[in-house]
C-alpha positions in Angstrom: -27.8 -35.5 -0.6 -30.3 -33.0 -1.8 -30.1 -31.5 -5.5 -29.7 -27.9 -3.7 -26.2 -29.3 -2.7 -24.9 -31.2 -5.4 -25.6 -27.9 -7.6 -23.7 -26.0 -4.4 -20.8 -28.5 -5.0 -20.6 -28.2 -8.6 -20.5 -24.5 -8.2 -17.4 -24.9 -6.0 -15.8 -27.6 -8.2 -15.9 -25.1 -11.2 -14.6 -22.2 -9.2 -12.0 -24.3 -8.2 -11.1 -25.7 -11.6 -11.0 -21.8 -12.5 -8.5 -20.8 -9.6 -6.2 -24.0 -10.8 -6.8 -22.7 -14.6 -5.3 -19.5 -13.0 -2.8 -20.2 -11.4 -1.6 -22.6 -14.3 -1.8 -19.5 -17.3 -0.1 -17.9 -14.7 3.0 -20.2 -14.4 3.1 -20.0 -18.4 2.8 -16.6 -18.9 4.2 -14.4 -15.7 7.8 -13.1 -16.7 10.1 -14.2 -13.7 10.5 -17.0 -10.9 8.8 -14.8 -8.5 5.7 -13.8 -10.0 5.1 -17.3 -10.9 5.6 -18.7 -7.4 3.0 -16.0 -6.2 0.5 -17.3 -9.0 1.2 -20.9 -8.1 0.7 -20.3 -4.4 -2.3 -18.0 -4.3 -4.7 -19.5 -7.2 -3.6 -22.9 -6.8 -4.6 -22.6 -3.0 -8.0 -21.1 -3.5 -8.8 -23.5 -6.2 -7.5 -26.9 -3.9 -9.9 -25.0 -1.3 -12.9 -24.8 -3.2 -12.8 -28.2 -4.4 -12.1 -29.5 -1.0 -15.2 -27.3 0.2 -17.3 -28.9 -2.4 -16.1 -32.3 -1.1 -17.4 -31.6 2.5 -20.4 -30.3 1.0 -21.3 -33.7 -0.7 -19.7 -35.7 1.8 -22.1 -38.1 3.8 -19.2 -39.0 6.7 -18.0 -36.5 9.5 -14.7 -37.9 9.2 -14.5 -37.4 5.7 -15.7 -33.6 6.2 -13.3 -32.9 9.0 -10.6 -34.3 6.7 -11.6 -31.8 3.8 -11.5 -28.8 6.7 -8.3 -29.8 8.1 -6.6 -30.3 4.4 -8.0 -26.8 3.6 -6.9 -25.1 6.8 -3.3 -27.4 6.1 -3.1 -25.4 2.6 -4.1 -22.2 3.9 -0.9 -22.4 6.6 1.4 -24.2 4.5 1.4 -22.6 1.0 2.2 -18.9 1.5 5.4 -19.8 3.9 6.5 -22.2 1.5 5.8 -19.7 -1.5 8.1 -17.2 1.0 10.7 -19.7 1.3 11.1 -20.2 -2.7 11.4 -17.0 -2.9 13.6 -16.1 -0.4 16.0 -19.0 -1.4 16.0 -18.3 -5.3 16.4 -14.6 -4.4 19.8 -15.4 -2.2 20.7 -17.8 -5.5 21.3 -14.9 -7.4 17.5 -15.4 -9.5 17.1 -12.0 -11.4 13.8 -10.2 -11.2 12.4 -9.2 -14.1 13.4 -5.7 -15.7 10.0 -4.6 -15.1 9.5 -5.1 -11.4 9.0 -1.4 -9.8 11.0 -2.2 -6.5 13.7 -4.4 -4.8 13.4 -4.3 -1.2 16.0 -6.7 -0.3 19.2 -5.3 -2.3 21.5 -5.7 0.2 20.5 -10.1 0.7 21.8 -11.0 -2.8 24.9 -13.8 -3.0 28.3 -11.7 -3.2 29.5 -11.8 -6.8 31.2 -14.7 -8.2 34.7 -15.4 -9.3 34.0 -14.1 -13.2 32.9 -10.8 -11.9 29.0 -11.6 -13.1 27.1 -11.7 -10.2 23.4 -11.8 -11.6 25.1 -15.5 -12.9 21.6 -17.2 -13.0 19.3 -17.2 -15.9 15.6 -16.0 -15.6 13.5 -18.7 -15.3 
């Protein structure tokens, strides 16, 4: 391994420990359930990527590169549908959105209201 890429590496390592620093402020500070899901599922996925790049990079083993490619192209597939899904599902739950989101475009797919009348019955998470 030359020095050229074990700075490369450590370039990517950092960038991806800054994605994942991201995506963490974001789970603390973002108002609702959804916002945070999209900050977890974005950042978080760049970040894994980077630091799975830099592992290819100093990686002396095909097999162990072609792992690092297939994890990344695994995250890259995986992460958005699932971030859709919790979504979706919390949505249906009856998860409010937060006050100041500009629009709802899927009014009509909430859970009918409950017994009590109270149909936004979950708290914001």
């Amino acid at each position: 391994m030359t020095a050229v890429g074990n700075l490369l590496a450590s370039v990517f390592v950092i960038l991806g420990a800054m994605f994942a620093l991201v995506a963490s402020v974001g789970i603390l500070r973002l108002p609702d359930f959804y916002t945070r899901v999209h900050a977890a599922s974005k950042a978080g996925t760049i970040g894994s990527a980077l630091a799975l790049v830099a592992l290819a990079i100093v990686s002396v083993q095909t097999a162990e590169v072609l792992r690092a490619i297939a994890a990344i192209v695994f995250f890259f597939l995986t992460a958005p549908i699932a971030a859709h899904l919790l979504g979706k599902a919390a949505y249906s739950a009856g998860y409010r959105m937060w006050s100041g989101s500009v629009l709802d475009e899927m009014p009509d797919a909430r859970r009918p209201e409950t017994d009590d009348g109270d149909p936004n019955q979950r708290p914001i998470l």
